[in-house]
C-alpha positions as CSV (number, residue, x, y, z in Angstrom):
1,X,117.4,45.8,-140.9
2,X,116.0,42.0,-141.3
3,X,118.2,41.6,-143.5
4,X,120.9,42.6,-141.5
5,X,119.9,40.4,-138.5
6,X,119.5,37.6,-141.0
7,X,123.2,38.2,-142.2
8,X,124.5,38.4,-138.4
9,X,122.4,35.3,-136.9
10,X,123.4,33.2,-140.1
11,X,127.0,33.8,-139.8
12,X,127.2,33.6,-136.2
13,X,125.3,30.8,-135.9
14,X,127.4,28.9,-138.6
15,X,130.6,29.9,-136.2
16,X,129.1,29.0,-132.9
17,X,128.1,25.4,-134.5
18,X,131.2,24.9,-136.2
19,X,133.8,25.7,-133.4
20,X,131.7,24.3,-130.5
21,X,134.6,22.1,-129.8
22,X,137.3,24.3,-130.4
23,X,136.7,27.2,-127.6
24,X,137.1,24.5,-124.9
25,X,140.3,22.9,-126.2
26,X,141.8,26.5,-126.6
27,X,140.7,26.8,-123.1
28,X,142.4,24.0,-122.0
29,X,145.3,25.2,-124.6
30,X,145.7,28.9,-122.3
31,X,145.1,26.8,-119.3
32,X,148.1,24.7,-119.8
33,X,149.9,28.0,-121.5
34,X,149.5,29.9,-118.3
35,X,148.6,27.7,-115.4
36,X,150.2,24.4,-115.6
37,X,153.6,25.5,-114.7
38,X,152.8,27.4,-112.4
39,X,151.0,25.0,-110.2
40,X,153.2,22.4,-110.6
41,X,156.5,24.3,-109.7
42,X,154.1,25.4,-106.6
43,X,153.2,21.9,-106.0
44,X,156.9,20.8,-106.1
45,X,157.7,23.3,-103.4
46,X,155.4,21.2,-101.1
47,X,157.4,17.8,-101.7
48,X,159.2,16.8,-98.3
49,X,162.4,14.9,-98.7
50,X,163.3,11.8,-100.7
51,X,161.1,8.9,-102.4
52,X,157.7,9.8,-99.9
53,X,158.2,13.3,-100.2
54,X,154.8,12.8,-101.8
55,X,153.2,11.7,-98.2
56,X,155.6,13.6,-96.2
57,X,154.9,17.4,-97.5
58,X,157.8,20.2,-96.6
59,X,157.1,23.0,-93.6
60,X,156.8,25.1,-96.4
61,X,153.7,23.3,-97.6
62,X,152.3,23.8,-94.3
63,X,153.5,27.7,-94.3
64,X,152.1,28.2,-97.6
65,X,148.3,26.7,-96.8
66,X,147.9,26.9,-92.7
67,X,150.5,30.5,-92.0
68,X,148.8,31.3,-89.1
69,X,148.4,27.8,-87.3
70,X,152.1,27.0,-88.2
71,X,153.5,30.1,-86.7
72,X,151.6,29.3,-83.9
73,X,153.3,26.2,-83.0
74,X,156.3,27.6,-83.4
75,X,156.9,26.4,-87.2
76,X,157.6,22.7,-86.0
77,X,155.1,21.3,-88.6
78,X,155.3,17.9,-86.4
79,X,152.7,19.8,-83.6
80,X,150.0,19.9,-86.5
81,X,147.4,17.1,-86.8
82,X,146.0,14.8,-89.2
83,X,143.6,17.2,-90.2
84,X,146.7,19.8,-91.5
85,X,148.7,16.8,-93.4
86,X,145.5,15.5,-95.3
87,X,144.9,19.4,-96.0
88,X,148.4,20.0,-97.5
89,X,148.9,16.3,-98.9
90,X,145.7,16.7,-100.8
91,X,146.4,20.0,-102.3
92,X,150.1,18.6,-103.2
93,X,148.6,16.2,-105.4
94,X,145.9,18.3,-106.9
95,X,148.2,20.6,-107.9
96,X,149.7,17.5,-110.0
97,X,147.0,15.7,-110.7
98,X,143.9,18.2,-111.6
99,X,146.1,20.1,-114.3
100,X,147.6,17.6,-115.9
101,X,143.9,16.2,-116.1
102,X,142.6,19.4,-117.6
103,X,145.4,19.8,-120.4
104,X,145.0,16.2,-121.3
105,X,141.3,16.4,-121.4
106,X,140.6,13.5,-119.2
107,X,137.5,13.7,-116.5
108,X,137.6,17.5,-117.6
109,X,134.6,19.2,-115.9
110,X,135.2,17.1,-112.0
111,X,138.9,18.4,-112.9
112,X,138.2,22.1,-113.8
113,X,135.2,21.8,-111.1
114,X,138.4,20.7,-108.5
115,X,140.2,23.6,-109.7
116,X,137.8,25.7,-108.9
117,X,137.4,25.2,-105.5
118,X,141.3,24.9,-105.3
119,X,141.5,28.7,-106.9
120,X,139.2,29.9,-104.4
121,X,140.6,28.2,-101.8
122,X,144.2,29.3,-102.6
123,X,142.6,33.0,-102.6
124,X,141.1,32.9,-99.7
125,X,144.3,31.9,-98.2
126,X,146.5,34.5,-99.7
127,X,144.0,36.8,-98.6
128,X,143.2,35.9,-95.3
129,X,146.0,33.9,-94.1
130,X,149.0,36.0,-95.4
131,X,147.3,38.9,-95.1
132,X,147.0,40.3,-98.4
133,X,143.4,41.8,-98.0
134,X,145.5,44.2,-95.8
135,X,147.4,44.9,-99.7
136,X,144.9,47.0,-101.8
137,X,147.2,45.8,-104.6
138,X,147.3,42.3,-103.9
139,X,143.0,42.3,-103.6
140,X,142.5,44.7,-106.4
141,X,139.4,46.1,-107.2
142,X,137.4,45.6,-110.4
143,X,136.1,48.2,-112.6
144,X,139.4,50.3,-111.2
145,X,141.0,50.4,-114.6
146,X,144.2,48.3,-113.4
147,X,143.9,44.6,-115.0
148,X,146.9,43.2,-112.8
149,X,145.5,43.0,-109.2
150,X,146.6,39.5,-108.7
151,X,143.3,38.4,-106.8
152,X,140.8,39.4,-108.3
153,X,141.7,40.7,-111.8
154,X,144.2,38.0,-112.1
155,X,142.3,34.8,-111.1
156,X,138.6,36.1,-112.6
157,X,140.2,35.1,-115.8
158,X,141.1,31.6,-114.4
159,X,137.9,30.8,-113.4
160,X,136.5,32.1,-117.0
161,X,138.7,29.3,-118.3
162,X,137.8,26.4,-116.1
163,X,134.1,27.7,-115.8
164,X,133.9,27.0,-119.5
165,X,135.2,23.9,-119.4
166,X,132.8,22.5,-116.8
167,X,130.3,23.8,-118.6
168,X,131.6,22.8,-122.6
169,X,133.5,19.7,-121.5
170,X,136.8,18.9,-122.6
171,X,136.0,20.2,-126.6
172,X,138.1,18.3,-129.5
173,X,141.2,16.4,-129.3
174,X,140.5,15.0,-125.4
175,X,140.5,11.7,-124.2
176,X,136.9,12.7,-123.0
177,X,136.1,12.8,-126.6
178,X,137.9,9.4,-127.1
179,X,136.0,7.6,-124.1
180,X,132.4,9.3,-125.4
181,X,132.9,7.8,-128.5
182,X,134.4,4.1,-127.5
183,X,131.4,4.6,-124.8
184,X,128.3,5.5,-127.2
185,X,130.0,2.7,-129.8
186,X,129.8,0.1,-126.6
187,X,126.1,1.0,-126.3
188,X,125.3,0.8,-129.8
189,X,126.3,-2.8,-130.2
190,X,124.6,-3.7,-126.4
């Protein structure tokens, strides 16, 4: 039986040392296999018209993150504050910026870190603010046998993937790994 836990713990440990950097760049691999897409066509949907669409986000940005306070203005996105257009501007540009950061490997834990808080954010709101905990199959229940409850079957897997990359880093081939290295040169010659 030593032997045999020798055997295991060799091996294994000879794996876990050897592709240390490769789980998190395959998690930032299926991150930008499922995930990028996604929240960039979302993002896009949140443009307002023209060149400053950017700073000027759509009544559908506002629909999609604040349903309940637009309706009750009467959808006229103009009646919401500055409060509501930082809200939805922000998220606009996370949705760009945070993924791109992720799949590139730049600033990878803040970015997967960000994306967190977005994900739960963004579930709280499809929950709560369109209702869905009112959808048994929208909230889904673990343990229930049915993977494809889009809450919280769906987006526990996210949050595997950017949980190990806050906690791994950015992995191989990542201009983390490229900054590390130009940094740890920069203090070797100081």
């Amino acid at each position: 039986m030593d032997r045999l836990i020798s055997l295991h713990s060799g091996v294994f440990g000879w794996v876990e040392r050897v592709f240390d950097g490769v789980l998190p760049l395959l998690s930032r691999l299926a991150f930008a296999g499922v995930l990028l897409v996604y929240f960039w066509k979302s993002a896009v949907t949140k443009l307002g018209d023209g060149v400053f669409g950017i700073l000027s986000p759509s009544t559908g940005a506002y629909a999609q993150i604040f349903p309940k306070q637009l309706e009750a203005v009467g959808y006229d996105s103009s009646q919401l504050g500055v409060f509501h257009w930082a809200v939805v501007t922000a998220g606009t540009w996370a949705e760009f910026i945070l993924p791109l950061l992720i799949v590139i490997g730049l600033f990878t834990r803040l970015s997967a870190l960000g994306m967190i808080g977005f994900v739960v954010v963004q579930s709280l709101t499809d929950l709560y603010g369109h209702g869905g905990i009112e959808h048994v199959e929208t909230l889904g229940a673990w343990f229930d046998g049915a993977p494809d409850s889009v809450i919280l079957d769906q987006r526990a897997f996210w949050m595997m993937v950017l949980i190990t990359l806050v906690v791994k880093g950015a992995g191989a081939l990542s201009l983390d790994r490229v900054l590390q290295m130009k940094f740890a040169g920069q203090t070797a010659t100081a």
